[in-house]
Backbone bond lengths (Angstrom), bond angles and torsions (degrees), N, CA, C in turn:
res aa  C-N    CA-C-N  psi(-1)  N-CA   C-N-CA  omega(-1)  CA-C   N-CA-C  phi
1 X - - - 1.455 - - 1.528 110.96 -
2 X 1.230 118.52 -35.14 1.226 120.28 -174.94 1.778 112.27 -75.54
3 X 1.294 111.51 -3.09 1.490 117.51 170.31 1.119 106.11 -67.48
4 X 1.531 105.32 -66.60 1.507 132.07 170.39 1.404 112.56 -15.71
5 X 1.390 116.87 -70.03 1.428 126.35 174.65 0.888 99.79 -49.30
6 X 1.685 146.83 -55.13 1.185 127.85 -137.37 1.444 112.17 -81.07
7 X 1.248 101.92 -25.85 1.850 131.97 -172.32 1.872 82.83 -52.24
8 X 1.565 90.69 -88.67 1.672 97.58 175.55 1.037 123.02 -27.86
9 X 1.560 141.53 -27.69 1.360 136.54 -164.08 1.734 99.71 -108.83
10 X 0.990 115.72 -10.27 1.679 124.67 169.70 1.559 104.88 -99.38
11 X 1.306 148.73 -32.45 0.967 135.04 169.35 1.851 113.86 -85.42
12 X 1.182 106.20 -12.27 1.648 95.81 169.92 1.244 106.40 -83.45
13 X 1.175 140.10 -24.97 1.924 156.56 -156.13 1.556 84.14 -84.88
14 X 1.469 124.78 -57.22 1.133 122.89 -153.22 1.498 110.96 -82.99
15 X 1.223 101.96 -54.39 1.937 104.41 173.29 1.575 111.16 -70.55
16 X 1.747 111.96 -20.42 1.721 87.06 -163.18 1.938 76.18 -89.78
17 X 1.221 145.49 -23.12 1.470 126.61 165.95 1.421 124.63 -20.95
18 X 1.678 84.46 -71.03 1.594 111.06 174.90 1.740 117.19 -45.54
19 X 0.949 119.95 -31.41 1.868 126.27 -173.86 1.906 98.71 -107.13
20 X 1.400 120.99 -16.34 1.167 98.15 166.79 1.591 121.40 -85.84
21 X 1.400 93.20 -19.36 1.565 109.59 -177.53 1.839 95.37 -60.42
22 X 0.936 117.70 -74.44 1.276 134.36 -163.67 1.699 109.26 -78.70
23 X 1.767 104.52 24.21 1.497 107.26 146.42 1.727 115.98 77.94
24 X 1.554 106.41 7.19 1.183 127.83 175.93 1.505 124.05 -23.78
25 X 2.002 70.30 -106.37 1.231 125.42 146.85 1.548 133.03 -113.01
26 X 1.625 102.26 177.84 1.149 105.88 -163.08 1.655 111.20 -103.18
27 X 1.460 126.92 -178.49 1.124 117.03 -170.81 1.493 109.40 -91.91
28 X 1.227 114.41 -19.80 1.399 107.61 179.52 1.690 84.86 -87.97
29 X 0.920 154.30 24.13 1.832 131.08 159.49 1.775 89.16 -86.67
30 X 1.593 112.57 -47.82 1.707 122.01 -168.71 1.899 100.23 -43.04
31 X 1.688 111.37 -24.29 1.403 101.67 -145.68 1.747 88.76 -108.83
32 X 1.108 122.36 -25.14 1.662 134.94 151.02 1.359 108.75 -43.08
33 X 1.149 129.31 -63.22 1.758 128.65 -179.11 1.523 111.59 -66.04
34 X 1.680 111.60 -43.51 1.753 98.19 158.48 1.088 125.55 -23.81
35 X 1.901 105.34 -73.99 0.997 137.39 -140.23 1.892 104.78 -65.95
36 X 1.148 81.75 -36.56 1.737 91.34 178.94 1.555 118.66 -88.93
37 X 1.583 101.32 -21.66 1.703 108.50 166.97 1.914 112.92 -65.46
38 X 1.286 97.26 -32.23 1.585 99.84 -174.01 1.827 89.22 -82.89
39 X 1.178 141.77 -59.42 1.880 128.22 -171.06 1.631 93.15 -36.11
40 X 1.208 123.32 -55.28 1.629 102.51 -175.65 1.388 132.66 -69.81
41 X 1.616 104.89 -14.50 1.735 107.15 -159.46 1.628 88.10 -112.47
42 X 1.617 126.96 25.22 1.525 120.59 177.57 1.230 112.33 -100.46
43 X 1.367 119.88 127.69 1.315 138.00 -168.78 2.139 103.93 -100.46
44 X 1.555 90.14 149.12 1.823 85.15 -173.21 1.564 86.81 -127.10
């Protein structure tokens, strides 16, 4: 699972880059989609 996450946490870095670059979005939206990519990929 923790691959899983990581997949997710490299493709939000990479596309939300790509849309902040180009005036999208913003960086705190990039750090919102983390933030919620890591509640699913957390292990106890």
């Amino acid at each position: 699972m923790n691959f899983v996450g990581n997949i997710g946490y490299v493709a939000v870095a990479i596309f939300g880059g790509y849309l902040a670059i180009r005036g999208e979005i913003t960086v705190g939206n990039i750090q919102s989609f983390i933030q919620y990519n890591k509640q699913f990929t957390r292990t106890n």
